[in-house]
N, C-alpha and C positions, 0 to 999 in steps of 0.2 A: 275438940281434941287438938292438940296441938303434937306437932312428930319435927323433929332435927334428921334429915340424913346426912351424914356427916362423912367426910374424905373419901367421897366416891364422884367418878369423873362424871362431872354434869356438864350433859350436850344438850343447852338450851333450845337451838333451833329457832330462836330470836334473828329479827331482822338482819341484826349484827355478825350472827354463826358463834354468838361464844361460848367457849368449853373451858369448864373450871378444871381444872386436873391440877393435885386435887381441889376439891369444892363442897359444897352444902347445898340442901335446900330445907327451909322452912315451910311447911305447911297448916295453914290455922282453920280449925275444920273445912270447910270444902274447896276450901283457896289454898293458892301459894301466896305465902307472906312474901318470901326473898327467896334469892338463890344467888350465890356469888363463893370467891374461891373462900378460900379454908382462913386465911389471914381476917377476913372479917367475918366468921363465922358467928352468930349474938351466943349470949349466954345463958339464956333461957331465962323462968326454968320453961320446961318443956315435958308434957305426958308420956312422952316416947323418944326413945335416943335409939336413932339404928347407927351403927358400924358398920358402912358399905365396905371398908377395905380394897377400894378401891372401884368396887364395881361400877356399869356404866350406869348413867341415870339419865331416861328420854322423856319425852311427851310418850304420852298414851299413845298406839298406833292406832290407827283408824282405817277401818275395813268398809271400801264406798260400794264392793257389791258383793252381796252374799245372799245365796239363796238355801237358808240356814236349816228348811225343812230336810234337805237331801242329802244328810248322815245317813238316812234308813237304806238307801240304794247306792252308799259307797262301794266301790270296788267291783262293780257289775257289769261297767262299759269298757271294760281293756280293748284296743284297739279295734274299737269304732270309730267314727266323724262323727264331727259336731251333730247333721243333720237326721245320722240315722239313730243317733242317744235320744234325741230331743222327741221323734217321732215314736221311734223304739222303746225306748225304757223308761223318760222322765214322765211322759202323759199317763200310762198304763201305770207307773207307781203311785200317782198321785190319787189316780182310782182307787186303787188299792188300799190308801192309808183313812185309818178314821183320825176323827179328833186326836186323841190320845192320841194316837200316832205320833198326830204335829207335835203335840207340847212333849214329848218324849225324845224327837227329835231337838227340838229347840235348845231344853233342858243339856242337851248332849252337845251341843252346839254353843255355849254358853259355858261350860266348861273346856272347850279345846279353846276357844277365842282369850279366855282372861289366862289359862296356864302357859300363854305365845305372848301375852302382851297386849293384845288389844282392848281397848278400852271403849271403842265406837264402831257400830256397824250400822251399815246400811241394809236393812231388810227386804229386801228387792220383791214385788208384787206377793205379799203376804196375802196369802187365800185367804176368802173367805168361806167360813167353815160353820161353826155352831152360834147361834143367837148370841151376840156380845164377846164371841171371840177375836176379835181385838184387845177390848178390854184384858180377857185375861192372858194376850200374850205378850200384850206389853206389861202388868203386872209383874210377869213371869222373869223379863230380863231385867225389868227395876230391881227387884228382887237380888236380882243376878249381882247386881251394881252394874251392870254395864248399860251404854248411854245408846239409846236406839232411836233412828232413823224408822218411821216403819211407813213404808211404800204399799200405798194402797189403790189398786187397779181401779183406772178412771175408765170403765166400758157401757156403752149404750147398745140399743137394739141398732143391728144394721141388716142389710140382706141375706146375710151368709149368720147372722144370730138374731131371729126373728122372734124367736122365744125371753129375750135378754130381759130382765122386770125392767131396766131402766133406761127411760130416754133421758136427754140432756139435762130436763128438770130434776128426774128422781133422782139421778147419778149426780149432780151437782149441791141440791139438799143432803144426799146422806154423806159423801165427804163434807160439806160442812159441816153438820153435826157429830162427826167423826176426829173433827180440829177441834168443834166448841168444847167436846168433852174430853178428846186427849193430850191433843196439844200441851204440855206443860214448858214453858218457857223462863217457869219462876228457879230452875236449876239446871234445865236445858237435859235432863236425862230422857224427856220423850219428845221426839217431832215427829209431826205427819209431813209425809211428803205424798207427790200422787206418780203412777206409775201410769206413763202412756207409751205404749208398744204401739209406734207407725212406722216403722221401718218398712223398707222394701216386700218383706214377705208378708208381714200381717196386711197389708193393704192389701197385695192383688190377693190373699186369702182373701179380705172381705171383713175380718176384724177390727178394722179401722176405716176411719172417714175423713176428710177434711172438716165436715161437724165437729167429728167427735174431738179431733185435735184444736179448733178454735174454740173449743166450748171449754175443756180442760185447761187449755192455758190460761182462757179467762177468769178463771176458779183460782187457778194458783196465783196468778196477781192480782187478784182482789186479796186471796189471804195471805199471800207472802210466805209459800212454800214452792220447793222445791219437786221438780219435773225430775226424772228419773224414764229412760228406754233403752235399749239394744239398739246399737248403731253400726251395720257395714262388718257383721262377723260370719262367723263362718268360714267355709273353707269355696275355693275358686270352683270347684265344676262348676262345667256347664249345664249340668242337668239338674243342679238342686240349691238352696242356699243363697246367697247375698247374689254370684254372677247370674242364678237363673234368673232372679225376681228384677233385678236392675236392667238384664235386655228385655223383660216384658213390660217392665213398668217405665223405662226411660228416663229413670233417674237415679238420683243416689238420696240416700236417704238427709244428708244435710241439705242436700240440694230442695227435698221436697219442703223441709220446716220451711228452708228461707224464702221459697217462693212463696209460703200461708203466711210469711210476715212475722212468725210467731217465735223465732231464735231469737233466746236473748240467755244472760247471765242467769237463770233459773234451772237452765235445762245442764241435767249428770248423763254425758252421754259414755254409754259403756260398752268397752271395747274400743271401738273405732280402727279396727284392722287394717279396711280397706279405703281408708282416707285419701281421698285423692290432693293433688296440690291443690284444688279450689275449693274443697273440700275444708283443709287447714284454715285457709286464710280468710272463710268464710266464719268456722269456728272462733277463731282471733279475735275477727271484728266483731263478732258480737258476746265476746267474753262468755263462753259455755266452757263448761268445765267435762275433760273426756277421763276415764278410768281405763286404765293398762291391767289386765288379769294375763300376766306372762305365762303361769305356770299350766294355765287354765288352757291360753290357746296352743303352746307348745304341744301339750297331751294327746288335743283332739286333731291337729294337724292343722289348724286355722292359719297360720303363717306369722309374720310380724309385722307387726306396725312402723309406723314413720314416727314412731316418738322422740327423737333428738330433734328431728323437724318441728313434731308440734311444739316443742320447750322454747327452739330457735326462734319461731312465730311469736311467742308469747302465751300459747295457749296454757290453760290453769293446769296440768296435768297429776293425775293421781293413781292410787294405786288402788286392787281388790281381789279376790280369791277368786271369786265367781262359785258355783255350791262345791262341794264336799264331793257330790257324787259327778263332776263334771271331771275337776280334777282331785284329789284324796287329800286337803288340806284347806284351812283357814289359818296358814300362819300367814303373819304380814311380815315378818322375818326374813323369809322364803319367798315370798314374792318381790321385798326389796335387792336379795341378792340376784335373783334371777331375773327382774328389771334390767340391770345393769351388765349380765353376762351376755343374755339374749341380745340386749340390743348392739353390744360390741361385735356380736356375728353378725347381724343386720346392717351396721354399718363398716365394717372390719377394721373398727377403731378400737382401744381396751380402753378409750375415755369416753368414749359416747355417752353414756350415761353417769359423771363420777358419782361417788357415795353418799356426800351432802344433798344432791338435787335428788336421791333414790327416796333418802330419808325424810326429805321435805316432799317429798310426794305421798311417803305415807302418816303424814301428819299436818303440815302447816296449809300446805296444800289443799289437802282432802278440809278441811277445818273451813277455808276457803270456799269450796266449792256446796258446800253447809250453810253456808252464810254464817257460822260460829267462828272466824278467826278471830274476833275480839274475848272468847270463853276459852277455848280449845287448841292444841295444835302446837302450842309451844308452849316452855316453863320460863314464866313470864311475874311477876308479882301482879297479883290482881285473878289471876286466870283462875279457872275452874283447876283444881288440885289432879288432875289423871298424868299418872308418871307410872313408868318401869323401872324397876331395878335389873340388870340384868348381870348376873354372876360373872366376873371377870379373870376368876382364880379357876382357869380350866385349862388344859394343854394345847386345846383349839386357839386360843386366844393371848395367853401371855405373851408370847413373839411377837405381835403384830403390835408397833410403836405406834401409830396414826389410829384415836380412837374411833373416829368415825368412820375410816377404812374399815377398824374390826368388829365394827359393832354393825355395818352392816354384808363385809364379805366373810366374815369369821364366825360372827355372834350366831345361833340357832335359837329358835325360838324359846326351846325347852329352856334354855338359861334365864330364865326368868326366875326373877328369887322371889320377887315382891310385887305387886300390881294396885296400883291405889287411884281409884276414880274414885271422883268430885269429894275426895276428900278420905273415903272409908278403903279400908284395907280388903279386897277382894280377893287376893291369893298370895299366900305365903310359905314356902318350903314344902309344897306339895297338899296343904290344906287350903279349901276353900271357905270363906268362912260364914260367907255369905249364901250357899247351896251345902245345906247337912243331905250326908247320907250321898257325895260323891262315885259311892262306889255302887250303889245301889240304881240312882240315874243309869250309870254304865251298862250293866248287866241288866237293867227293863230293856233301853234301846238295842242290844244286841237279840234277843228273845223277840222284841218286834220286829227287825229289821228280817230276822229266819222267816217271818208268818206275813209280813209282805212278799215277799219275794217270791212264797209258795202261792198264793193268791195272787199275783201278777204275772204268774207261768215263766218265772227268772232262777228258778230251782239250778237248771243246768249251766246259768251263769256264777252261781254263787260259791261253785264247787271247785275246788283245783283244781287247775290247769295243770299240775303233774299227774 
């Protein structure tokens, strides 16, 4: 199928930064043909002509962490810390949900992601759950159209998990038979990546090993996937969280990779809060790519990061939600405006972060740190077809003259008219077209999310607060 979008401002995101205003882009099934302004617009013919009317048109936004189960326990940690949701509510829920659960969650999570724009996410240590669920969660978001990452927990038996089925060999056989069989690379809508958690706290817990971190990496470059962990979050006490575990373990958590030799450009580390200066420039030099969830750590009280630093360094920096029930959102909208606000407090600059680098953090960047920038990331001829339309005839937005100013201090999510990955039409003027029965997903997950909450003894969190 072939689609014209025709005299709407297109923000390539291309090496160059250029914006057609107005402009077009071509799309020939799951590619972009062309994009350029309106004066060379071709003439078709063409199976679909859309009328943006100006609106904005981006790369797909790309969500590098999301932990997409935890729709079911939105709204249940108002003013907690990090430390005490994590121990408090997120373990005790996960007890609590069955399968269904998951895929009900997902399902819900799948439609918030494509009606904001996104178009790729990273599935951060996808449980495992029922015989061959994987298979059908990935299924699930192909379905979706949307293009998924899915992070799969690389854990062995160690002292503190003695009961674990797998030592280095069984855990390194079943993620590779987990690549042979899902990996799909012939359209780039499923990769495996591996999730290793050795940060500060998992180690002196005892969930991690220097094994277990040499044997994982080894796994991932032999296949040429991506490393995915939590890096230096959390909030400063002294009695819990990133400061407790770094005065008993004597390190920092980049400090521990670089000393196993094992940092290099594979590894998505997320968060990075509490990045020290050697910390950065240890990241730099071995080109890892770290993930900024603003709205995530704002909520829970985690602090801010050094992110104008890590951009200054060089480091690949990008953006993610982190889950639903951490902070109440998977818009990448909203975390690129709040990229850029946060970190003006943080450095009491109002340029610290401008709009273009917010925006290329949630696309060209993140694409980047995928090892898809030559498919993803920007609307480029050749590329994989994922773009937004994003409604520009709104009162939020017509004033603001600088599109990429407004498209990312102005634009909200909701503005989203159109969303088209790797070619197909996945949401348009409020229908999905690719998920029947939108309303019906909605109303299963809230009916679930009641009978968690009661089964996890979260009744009198789920209740107003008036």
């Amino acid at each position: 199928m072939t689609i014209l979008i025709r005299n709407a401002c297109v923000i390539t995101v291309n090496a160059a930064g250029e914006v057609f205003d107005p402009g077009f882009v071509v799309v020939d099934g799951a590619r972009i043909l062309s994009a350029g302004p309106m004066e060379r617009v071709p003439t078709g013919p063409f199976d679909r002509v859309i009328e943006a009317g100006g609106a904005f048109v981006c790369p797909g936004l790309i969500n590098l962490h999301q932990h997409v189960h935890m729709n079911m326990i939105k709204g249940l940690a108002d003013g907690m810390r990090l430390e005490h949701w994590s121990a408090g509510l997120s373990s005790k829920s996960r007890t609590a949900m069955t399968w269904d659960d998951f895929l009900a969650s997902w399902r819900l999570g799948a439609l918030e992601m494509l009606r904001t724009g996104t178009t790729t996410f990273f599935n951060h240590a996808m449980a495992r759950g029922e015989p061959g669920g994987e298979d059908e969660a990935i299924a699930l978001f192909r379905a979706a159209g949307l293009r998924h990452v899915v992070g799969i927990p690389y854990q062995i038996r160690t002292p503190a998990l003695p009961n674990h089925p797998f030592g280095p060999a069984e855990a390194d056989n079943w993620l590779r038979g987990l690549h042979a069989r899902l990996d799909d690379r012939a359209d780039d809508m499923t990769r495996i990546a591996a999730v290793i958690e050795c940060n500060a706290h998992h180690t002196k817990a005892g969930r991690s090993s220097d094994e277990l971190v040499r044997a994982g990496h080894a796994l991932a470059r032999d296949k040429n996937v991506r490393i995915a962990v939590h890096m230096s979050g959390g909030t400063l006490s002294m009695h819990m969280g990133f400061t407790k575990y770094r005065r008993q373990t004597g390190r920092s958590d980049v400090g521990y990779l670089e000393g196993l030799g094992v940092l290099d450009d594979r590894w998505v580390l997320k968060h990075g809060i509490h990045f020290s200066d050697e910390d950065i420039a240890i990241v730099a030099r071995r080109g890892s790519s770290v993930v900024y969830t603003p709205t995530s750590e704002a909520i829970r009280g985690g602090g801010l990061g050094h992110w104008r630093a890590m951009l200054a360094a060089g480091v690949n920096c990008t953006l993610g939600t982190d889950g639903p029930a951490v902070d109440y959102s998977v818009d990448m909208v909203e975390q690129m405006k709040a990229c850029c606000y946060l970190q003006s407090v943080r450095y009491g600059d109002a340029a610290a972060i401008p709009p273009l680098v917010a925006l290329e953090m949630a696309t060209i960047n993140a694409a980047r740190a995928l090892g898809m920038e030559r498919s993803i990331g920007s609307l480029e001829p050749g590329k994989q077809a994922d773009l937004v339309l994003f409604d520009r005839d709104r009162p939020h937005l017509r004033m603001v003259r600088d599109p990429v100013t407004a498209l990312v201090r102005a634009t909200r999510g909701a503005d989203a008219r159109l969303v088209v990955a790797n070619g197909r039409v996945t949401y348009e003027d409020g229908a999905f077209p690719m998920i029947p029965h939108a309303a019906r997903v909605m109303e299963d997950a809230r009916v679930r999310a009641r009978a968690i909450a009661t089964a996890a003894g979260f009744d009198p969190l789920a209740g107003p607060s008036w």
